[in-house]
SERO-4910 file (N, C-alpha, C, O; in steps of 0.05 Angstrom, whole numbers):
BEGIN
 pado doro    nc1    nc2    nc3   cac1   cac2   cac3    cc1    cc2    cc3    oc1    oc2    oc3
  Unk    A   2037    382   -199   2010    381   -209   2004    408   -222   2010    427   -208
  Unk    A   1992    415   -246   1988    435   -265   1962    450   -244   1944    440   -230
  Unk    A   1967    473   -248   1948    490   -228   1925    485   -258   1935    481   -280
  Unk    A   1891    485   -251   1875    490   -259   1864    523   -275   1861    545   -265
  Unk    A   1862    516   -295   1853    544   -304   1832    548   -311   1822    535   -330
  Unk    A   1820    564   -299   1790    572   -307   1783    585   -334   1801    595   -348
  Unk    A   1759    585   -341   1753    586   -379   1750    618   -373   1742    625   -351
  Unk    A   1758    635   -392   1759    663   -396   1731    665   -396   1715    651   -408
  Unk    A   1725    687   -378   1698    704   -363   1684    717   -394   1692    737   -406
  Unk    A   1669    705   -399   1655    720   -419   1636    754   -419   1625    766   -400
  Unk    A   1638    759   -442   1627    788   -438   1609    796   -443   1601    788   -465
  Unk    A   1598    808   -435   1564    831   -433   1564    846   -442   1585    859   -448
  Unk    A   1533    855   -449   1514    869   -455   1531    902   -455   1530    921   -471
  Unk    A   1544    899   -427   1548    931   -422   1575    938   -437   1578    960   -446
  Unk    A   1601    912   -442   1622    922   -464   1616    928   -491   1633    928   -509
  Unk    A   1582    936   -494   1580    938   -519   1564    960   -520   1550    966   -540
  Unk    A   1567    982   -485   1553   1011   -492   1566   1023   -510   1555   1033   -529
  Unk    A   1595   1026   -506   1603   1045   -528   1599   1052   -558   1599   1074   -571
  Unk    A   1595   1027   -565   1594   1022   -593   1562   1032   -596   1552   1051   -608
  Unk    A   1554   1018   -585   1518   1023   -577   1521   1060   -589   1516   1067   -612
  Unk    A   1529   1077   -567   1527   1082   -563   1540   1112   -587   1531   1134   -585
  Unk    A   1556   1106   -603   1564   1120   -630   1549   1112   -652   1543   1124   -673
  Unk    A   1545   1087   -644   1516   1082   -667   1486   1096   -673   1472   1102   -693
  Unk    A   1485   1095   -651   1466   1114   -648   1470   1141   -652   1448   1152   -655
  Unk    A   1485   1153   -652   1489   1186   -663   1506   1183   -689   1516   1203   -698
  Unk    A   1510   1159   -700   1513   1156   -732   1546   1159   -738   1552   1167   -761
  Unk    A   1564   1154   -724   1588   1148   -717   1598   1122   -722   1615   1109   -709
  Unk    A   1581   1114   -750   1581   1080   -748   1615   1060   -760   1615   1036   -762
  Unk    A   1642   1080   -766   1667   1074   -769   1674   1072   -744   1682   1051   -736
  Unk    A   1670   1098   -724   1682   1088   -695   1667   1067   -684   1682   1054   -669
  Unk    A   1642   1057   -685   1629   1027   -680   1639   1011   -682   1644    994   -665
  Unk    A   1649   1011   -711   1662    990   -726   1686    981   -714   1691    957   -711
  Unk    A   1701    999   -708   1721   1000   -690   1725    988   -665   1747    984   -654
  Unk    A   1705    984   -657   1704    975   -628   1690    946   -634   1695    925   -622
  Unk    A   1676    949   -649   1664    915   -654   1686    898   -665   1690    874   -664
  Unk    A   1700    919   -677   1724    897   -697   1741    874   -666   1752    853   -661
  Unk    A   1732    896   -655   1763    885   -625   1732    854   -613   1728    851   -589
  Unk    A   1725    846   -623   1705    825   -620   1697    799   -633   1698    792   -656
  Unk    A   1692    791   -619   1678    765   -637   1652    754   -614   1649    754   -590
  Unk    A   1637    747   -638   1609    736   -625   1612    715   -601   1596    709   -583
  Unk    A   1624    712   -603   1631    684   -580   1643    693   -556   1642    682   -534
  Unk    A   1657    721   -564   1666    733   -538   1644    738   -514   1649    740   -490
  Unk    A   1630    739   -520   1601    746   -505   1584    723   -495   1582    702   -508
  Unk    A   1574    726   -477   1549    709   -468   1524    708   -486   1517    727   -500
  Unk    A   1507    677   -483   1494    675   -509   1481    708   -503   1495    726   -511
  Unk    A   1463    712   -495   1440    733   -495   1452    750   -501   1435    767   -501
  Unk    A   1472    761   -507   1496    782   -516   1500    773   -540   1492    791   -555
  Unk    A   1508    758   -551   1515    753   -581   1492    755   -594   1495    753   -619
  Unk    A   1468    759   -589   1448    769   -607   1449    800   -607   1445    812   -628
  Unk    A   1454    815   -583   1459    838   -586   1484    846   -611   1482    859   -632
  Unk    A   1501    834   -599   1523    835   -616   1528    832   -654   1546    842   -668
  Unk    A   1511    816   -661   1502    810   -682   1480    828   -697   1479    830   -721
  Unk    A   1466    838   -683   1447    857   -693   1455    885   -701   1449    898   -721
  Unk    A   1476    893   -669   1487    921   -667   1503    927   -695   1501    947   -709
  Unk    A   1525    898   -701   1537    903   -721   1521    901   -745   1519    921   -758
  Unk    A   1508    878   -753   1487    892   -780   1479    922   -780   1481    933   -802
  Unk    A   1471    936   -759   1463    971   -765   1488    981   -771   1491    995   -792
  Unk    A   1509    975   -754   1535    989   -772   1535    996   -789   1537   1018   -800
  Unk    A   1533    959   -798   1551    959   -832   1525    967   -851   1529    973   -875
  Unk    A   1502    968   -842   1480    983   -860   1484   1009   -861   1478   1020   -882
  Unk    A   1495   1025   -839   1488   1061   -837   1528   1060   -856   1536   1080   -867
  Unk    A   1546   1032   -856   1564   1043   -881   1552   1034   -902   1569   1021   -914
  Unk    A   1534   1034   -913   1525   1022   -929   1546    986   -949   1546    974   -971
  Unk    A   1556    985   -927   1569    956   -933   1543    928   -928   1540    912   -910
  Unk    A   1526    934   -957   1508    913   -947   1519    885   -947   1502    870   -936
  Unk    A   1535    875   -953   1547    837   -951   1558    833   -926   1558    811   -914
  Unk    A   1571    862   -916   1571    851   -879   1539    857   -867   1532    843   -848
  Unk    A   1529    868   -873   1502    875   -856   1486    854   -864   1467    854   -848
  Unk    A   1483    832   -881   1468    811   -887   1476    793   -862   1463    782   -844
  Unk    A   1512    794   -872   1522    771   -856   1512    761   -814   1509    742   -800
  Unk    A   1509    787   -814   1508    795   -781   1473    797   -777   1461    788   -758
  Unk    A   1459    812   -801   1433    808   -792   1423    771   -799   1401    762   -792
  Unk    A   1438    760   -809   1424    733   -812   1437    724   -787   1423    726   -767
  Unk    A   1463    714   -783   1471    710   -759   1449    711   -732   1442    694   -716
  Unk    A   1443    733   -735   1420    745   -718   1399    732   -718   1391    722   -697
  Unk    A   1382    729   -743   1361    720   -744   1358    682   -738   1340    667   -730
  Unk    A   1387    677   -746   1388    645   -740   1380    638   -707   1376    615   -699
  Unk    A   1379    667   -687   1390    662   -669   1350    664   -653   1330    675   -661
  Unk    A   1358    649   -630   1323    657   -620   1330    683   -609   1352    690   -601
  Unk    A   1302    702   -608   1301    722   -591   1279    735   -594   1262    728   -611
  Unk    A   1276    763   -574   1260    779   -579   1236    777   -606   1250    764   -621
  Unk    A   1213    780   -620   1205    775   -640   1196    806   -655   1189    807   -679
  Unk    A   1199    828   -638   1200    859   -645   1224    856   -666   1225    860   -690
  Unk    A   1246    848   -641   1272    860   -652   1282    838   -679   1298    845   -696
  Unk    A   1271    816   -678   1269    793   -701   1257    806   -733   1263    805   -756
  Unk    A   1241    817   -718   1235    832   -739   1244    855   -753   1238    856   -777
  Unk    A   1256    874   -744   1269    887   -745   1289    876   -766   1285    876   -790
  Unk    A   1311    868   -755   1334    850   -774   1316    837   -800   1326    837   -823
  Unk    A   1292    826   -797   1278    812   -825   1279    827   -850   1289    821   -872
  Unk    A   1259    856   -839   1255    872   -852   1281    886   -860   1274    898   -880
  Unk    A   1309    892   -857   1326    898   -869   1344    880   -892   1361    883   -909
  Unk    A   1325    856   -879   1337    835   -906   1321    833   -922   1329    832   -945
  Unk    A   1295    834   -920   1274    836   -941   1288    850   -953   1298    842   -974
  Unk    A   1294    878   -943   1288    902   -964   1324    897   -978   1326    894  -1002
  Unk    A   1344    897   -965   1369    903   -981   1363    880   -999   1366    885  -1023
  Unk    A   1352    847   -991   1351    828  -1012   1341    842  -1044   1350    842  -1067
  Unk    A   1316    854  -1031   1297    861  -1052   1317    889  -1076   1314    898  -1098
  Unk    A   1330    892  -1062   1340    913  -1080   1358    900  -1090   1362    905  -1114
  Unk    A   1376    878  -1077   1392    865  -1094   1392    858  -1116   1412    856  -1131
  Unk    A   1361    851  -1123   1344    832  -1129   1339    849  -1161   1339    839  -1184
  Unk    A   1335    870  -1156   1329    892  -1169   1354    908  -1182   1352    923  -1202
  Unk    A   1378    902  -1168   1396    914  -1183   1392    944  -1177   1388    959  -1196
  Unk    A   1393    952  -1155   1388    974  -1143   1416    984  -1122   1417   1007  -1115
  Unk    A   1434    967  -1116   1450    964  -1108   1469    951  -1124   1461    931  -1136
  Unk    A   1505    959  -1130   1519    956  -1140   1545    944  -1127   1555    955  -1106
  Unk    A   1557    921  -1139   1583    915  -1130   1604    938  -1145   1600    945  -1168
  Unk    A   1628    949  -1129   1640    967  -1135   1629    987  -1161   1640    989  -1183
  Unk    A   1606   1001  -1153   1591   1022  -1164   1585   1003  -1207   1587   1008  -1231
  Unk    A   1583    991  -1197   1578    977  -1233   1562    950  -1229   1539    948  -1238
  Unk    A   1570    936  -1219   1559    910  -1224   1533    900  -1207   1532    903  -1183
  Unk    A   1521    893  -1216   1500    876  -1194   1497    855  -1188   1511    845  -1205
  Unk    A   1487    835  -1175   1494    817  -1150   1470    803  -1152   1466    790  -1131
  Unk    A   1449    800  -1170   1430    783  -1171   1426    768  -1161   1402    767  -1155
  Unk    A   1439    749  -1152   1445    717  -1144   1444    729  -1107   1431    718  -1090
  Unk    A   1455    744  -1104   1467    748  -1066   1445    750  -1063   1435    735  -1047
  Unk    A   1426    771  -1078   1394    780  -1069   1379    754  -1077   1358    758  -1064
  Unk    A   1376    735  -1087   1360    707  -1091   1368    695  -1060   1351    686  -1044
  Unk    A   1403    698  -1053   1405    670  -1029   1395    683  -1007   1387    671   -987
  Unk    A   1394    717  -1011   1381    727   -986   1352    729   -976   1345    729   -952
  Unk    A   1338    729   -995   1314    723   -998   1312    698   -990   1303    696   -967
  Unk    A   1317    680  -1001   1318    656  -1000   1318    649   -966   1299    643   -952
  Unk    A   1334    651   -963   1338    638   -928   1333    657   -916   1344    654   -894
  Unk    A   1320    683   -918   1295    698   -897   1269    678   -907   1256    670   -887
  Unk    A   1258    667   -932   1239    652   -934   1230    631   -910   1211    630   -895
  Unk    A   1257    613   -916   1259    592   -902   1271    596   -874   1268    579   -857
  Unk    A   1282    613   -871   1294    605   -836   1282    631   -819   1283    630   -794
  Unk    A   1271    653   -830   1263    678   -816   1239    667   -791   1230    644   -788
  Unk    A   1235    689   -776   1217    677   -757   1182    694   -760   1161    684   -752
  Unk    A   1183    715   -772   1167    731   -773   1150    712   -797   1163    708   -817
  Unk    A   1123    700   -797   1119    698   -817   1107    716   -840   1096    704   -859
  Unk    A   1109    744   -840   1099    765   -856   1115    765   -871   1111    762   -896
  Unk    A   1139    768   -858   1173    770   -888   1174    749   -886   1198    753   -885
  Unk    A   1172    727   -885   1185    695   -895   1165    695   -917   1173    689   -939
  Unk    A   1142    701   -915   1123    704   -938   1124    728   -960   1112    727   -982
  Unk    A   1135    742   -954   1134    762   -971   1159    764   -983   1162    781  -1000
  Unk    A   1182    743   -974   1206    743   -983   1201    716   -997   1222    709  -1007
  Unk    A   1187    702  -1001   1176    669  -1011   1166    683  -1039   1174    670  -1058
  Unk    A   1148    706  -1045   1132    713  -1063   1156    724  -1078   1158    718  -1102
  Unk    A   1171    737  -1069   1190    751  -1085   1210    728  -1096   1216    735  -1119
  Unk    A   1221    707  -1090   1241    693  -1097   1218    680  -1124   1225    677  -1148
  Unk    A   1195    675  -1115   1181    658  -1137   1176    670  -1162   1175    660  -1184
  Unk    A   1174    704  -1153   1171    726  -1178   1191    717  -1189   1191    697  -1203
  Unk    A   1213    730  -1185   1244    718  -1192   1256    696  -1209   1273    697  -1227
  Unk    A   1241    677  -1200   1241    657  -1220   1222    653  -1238   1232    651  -1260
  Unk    A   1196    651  -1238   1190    658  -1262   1189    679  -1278   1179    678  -1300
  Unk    A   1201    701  -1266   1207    710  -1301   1228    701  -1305   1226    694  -1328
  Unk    A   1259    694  -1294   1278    685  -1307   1270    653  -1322   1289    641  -1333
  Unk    A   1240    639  -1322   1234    619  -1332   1239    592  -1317   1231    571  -1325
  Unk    A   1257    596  -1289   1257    575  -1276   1240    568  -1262   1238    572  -1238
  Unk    A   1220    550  -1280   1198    545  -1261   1194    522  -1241   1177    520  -1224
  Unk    A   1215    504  -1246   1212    488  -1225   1226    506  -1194   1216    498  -1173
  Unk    A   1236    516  -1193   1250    531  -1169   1229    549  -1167   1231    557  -1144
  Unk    A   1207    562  -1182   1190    585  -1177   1165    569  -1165   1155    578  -1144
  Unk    A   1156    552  -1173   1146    518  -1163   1142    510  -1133   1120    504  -1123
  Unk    A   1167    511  -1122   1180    505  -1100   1165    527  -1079   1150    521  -1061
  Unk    A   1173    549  -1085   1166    575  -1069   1133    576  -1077   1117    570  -1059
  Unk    A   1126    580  -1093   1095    587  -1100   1076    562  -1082   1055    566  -1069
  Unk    A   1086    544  -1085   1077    522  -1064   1083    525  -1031   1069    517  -1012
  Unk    A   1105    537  -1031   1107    536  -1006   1087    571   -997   1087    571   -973
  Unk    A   1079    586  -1002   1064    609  -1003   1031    592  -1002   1011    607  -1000
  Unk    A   1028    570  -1002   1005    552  -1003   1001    543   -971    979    543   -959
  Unk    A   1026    534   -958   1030    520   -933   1009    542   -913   1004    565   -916
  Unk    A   1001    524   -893    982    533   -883    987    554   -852    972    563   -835
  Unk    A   1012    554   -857   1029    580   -831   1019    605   -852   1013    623   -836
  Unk    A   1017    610   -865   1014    630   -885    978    640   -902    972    651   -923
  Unk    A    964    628   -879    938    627   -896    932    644   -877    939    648   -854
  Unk    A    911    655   -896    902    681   -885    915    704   -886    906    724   -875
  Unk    A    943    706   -904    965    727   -913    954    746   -945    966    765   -955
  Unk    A    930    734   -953    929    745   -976    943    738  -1005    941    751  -1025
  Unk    A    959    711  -1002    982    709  -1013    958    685  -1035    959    684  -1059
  Unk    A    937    667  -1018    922    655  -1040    918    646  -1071    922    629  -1088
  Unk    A    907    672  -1065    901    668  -1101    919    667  -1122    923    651  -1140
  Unk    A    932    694  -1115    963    699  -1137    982    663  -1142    993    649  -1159
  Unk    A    975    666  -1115    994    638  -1120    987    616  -1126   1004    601  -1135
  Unk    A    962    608  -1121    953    592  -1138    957    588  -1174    964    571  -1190
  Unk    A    947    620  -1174    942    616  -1202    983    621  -1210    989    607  -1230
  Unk    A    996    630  -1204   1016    632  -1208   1033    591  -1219   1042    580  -1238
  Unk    A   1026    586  -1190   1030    557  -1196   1018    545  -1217   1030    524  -1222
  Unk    A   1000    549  -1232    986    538  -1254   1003    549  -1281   1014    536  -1299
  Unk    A   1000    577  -1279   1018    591  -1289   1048    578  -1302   1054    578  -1326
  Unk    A   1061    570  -1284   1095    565  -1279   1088    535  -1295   1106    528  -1311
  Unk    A   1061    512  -1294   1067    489  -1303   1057    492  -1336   1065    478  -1355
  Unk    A   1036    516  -1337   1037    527  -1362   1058    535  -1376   1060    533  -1400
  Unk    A   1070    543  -1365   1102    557  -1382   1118    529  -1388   1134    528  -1406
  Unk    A   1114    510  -1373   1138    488  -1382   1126    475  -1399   1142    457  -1408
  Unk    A   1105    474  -1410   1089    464  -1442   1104    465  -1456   1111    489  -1459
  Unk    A   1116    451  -1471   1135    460  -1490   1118    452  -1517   1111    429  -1523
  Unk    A   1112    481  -1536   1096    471  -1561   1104    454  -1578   1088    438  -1587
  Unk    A   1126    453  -1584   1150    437  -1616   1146    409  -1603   1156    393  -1619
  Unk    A   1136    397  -1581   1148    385  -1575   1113    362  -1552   1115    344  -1535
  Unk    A   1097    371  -1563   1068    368  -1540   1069    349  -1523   1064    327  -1534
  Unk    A   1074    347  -1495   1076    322  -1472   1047    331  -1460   1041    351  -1448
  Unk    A   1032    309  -1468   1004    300  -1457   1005    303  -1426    994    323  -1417
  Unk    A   1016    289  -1411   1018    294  -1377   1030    315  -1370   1031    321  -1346
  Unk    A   1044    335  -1394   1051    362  -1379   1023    373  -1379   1011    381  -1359
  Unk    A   1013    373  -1408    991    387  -1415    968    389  -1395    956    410  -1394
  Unk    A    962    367  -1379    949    353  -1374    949    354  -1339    927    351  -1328
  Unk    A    966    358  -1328    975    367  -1308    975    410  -1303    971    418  -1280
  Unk    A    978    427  -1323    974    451  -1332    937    459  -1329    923    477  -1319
  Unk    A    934    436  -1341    902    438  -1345    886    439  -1318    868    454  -1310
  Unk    A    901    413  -1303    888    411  -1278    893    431  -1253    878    429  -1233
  Unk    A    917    452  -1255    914    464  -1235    905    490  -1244    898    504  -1225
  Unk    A    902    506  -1274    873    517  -1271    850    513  -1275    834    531  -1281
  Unk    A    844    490  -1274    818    470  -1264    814    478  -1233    794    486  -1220
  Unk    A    838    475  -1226    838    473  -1191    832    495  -1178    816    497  -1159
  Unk    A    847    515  -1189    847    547  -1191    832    558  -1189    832    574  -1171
  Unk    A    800    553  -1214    775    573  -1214    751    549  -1197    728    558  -1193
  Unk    A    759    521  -1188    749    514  -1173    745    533  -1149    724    541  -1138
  Unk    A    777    540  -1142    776    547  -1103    773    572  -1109    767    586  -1089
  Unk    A    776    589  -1138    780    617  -1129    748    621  -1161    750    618  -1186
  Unk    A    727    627  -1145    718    628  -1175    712    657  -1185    708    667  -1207
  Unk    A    712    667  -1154    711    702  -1169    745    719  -1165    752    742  -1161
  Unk    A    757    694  -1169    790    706  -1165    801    732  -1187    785    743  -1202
  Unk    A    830    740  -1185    836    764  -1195    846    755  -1215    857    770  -1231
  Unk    A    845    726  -1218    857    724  -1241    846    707  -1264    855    697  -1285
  Unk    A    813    711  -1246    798    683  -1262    799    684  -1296    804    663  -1308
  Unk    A    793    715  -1313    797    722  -1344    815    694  -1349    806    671  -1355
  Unk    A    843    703  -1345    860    700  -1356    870    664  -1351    882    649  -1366
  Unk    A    859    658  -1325    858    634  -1323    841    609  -1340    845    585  -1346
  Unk    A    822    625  -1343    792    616  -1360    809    612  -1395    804    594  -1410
  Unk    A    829    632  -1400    837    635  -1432    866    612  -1429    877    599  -1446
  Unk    A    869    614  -1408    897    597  -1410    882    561  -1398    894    540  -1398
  Unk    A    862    564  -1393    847    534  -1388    838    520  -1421    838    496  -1425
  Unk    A    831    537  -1437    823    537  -1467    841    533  -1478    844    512  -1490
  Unk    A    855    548  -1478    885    531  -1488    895    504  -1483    899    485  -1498
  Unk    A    898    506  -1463    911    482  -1452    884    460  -1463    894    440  -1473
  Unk    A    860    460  -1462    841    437  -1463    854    424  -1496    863    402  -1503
  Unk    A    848    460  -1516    862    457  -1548    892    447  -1548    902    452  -1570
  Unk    A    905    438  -1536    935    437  -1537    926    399  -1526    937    381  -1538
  Unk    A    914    395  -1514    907    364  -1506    908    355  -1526    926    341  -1535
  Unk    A    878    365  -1542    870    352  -1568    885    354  -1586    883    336  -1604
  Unk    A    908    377  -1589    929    372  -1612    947    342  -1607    956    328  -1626
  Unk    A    950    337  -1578    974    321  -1567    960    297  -1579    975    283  -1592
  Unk    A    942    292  -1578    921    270  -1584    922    263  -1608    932    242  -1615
  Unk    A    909    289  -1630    924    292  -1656    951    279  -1667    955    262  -1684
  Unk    A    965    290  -1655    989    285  -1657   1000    255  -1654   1017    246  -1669
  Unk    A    993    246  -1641    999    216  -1627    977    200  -1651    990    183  -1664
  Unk    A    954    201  -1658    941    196  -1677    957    196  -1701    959    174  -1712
  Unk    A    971    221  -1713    981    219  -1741   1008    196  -1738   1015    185  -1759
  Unk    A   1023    189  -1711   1043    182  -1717   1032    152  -1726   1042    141  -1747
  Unk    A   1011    139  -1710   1003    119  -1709    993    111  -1742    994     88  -1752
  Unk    A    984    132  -1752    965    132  -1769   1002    114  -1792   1007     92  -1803
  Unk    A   1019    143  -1786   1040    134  -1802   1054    117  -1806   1068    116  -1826
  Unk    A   1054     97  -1781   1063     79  -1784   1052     58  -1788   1063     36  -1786
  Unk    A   1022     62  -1795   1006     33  -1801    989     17  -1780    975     -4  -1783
  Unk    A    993     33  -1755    975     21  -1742    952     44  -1735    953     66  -1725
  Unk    A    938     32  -1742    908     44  -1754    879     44  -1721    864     62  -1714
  Unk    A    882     23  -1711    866     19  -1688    888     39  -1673    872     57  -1665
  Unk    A    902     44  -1668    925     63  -1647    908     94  -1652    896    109  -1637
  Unk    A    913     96  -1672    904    122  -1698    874    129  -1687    868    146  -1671
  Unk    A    857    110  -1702    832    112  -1691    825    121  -1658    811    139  -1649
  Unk    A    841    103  -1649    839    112  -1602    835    141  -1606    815    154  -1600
  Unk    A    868    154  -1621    870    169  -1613    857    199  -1616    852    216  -1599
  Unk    A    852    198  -1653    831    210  -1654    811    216  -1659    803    237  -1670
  Unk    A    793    193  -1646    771    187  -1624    762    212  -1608    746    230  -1612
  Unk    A    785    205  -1583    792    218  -1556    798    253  -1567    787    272  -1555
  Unk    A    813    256  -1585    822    286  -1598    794    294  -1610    789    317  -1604
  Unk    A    775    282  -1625    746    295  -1624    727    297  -1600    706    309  -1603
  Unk    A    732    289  -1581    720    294  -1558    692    273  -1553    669    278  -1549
  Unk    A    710    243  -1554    686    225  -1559    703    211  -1548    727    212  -1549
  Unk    A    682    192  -1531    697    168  -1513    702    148  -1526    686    139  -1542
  Unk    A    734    135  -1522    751    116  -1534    757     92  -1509    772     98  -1490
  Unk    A    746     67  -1510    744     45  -1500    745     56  -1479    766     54  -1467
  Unk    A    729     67  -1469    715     76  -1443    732     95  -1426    736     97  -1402
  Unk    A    741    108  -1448    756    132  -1432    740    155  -1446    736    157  -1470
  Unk    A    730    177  -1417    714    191  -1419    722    211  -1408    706    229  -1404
  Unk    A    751    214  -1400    756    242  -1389    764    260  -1401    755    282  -1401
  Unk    A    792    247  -1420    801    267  -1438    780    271  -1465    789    288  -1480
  Unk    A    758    259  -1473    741    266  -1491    731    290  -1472    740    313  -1478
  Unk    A    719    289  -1455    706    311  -1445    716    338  -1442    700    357  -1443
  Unk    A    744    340  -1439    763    359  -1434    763    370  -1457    761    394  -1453
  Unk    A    766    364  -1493    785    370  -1504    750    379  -1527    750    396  -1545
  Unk    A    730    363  -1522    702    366  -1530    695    402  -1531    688    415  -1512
  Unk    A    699    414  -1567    689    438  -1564    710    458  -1581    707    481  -1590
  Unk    A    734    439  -1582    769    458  -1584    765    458  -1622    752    444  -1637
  Unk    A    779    476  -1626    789    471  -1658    802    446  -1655    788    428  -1666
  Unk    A    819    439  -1645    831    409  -1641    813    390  -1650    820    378  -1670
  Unk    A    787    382  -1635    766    371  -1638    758    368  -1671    761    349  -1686
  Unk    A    747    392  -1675    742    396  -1709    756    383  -1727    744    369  -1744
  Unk    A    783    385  -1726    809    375  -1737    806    342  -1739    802    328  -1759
  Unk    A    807    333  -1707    802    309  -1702    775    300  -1720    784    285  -1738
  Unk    A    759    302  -1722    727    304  -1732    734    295  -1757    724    274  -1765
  Unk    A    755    313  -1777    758    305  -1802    778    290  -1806    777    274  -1825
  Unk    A    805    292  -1786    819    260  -1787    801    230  -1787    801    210  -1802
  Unk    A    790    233  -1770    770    205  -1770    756    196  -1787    754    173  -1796
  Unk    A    746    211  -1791    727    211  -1825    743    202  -1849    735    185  -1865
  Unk    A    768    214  -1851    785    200  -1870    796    180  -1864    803    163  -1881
  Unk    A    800    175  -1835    813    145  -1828    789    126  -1840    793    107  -1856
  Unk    A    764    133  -1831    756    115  -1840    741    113  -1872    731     90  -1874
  Unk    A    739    124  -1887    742    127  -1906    763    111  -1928    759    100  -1950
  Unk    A    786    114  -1913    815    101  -1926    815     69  -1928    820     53  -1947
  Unk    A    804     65  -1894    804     34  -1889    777     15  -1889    780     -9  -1885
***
């Protein structure tokens, strides 16, 4: 009969003074050294958070930030302490943020744009602190819209809305930001009525909830627009109709593009009521009817 073998004795807190313990007086290669002889699993759970953290400061004081991500997220996946949670957050905020920034270099030249997005990224979503999950949410959304991805800047700017995060100050910006991002996907060459139209409504929505907001100016000039960009789409849909001979199509439409109710549609007259668009419209109709 095979003698029984018991599962190898897992290790503690205390096989990890040493290292502890060069770390702290900035000795962080001989650390390294001693953590290398390890693995997270060697340890008991409440120890593998130690373990995971100790080595992120390592590999931060070598300035090897792609191991110090690796071990401070590790960390953060893990429950614990919410001091020391934080702690690890805030070192991913910040190396993300520099990533992010191109402040940090792969082999002294290149930068890593993308590592600082996924780091950001999943402190957003998986961090526990909600100060940096929010403040790492605002930054990924910056991020994307200026690189113009606004459906991914969308994503985050909405989630900076969720209500774990109210009362962060994060409000307004992001509101109007979100209005912002559906404004940018307007595409002029090209006028889509329900983009337009959808643009319109969330800074509609915008100087509704925020009316003495920081960004009311600019929201107010980009609502004017967008009303004048309706009435062009309107326009526009009018001339095609016009061109191809159907004439009642033509008429609907610019009707509605002068800012006058069309078989009892009274919303987009009201919206677009006031625009150069309008004017435009005003003298299309006149000649439509005129013609016919």
């Amino acid at each position: 009969m095979a003698a029984c073998s018991a599962p190898p004795q897992q290790l503690s807190i205390h096989d990890l003074d040493e290292a502890k313990r060069l770390a702290d007086l900035g000795a962080y290669e001989q650390a390294e050294d001693i953590l290398d002889d390890f693995e997270a699993e060697d340890f008991d759970l409440p120890t593998q958070r130690d373990y995971n953290l100790l080595y992120g400061k390592v590999a931060d004081g070598l300035n090897d930030w792609s191991t110090s991500i690796r071990y401070y997220e590790a960390y953060m996946a893990q429950t614990g302490p919410a001091q020391r949670a934080r702690e690890a957050e805030k070192r991913l905020l910040d190396i993300g943020t520099q990533l992010l920034n191109g402040e940090l270099k792969v082999l002294f030249f290149f930068t890593d744009k993308s590592r600082g997005v996924v780091t950001l990224e999943n402190l957003a979503l998986l961090g526990n602190d909600p100060h940096m999950r929010a403040e790492a949410m605002a930054r990924v959304a910056a991020y994307h819209y200026q690189e113009e991805d606004y459906d991914d800047a969308i994503t985050f700017y909405a989630g900076l809305l969720q209500p774990e995060f109210q009362g962060m100050g994060w409000e307004d910006s992001a509101s109007f930001q979100l209005a912002m991002c559906h404004y940018g996907m307007i595409k002029l060459r090209s006028l889509n009525g329900p983009s337009i139209r959808f643009a319109l409504e969330q800074f509609r929505a915008y100087l509704g909830q925020f009316p003495g907001g920081l960004h009311r100016k600019e929201a107010e000039r980009k609502l004017a627009i967008c009303r004048d960009l309706l009435g062009q789409y309107h326009l526009m849909v009018g001339d095609y109709y016009r061109k191809i001979g159907n004439l009642e199509g033509a008429r609907y439409h610019y009707t509605l593009a002068s800012g006058q109710p069309a078989k009892g549609n009274n919303t987009i007259a009201s919206l677009v009521k006031g625009t150069p668009a309008a004017a435009t419209a005003r003298q299309r109709l006149a000649s439509l009817e005129a013609s016919s």
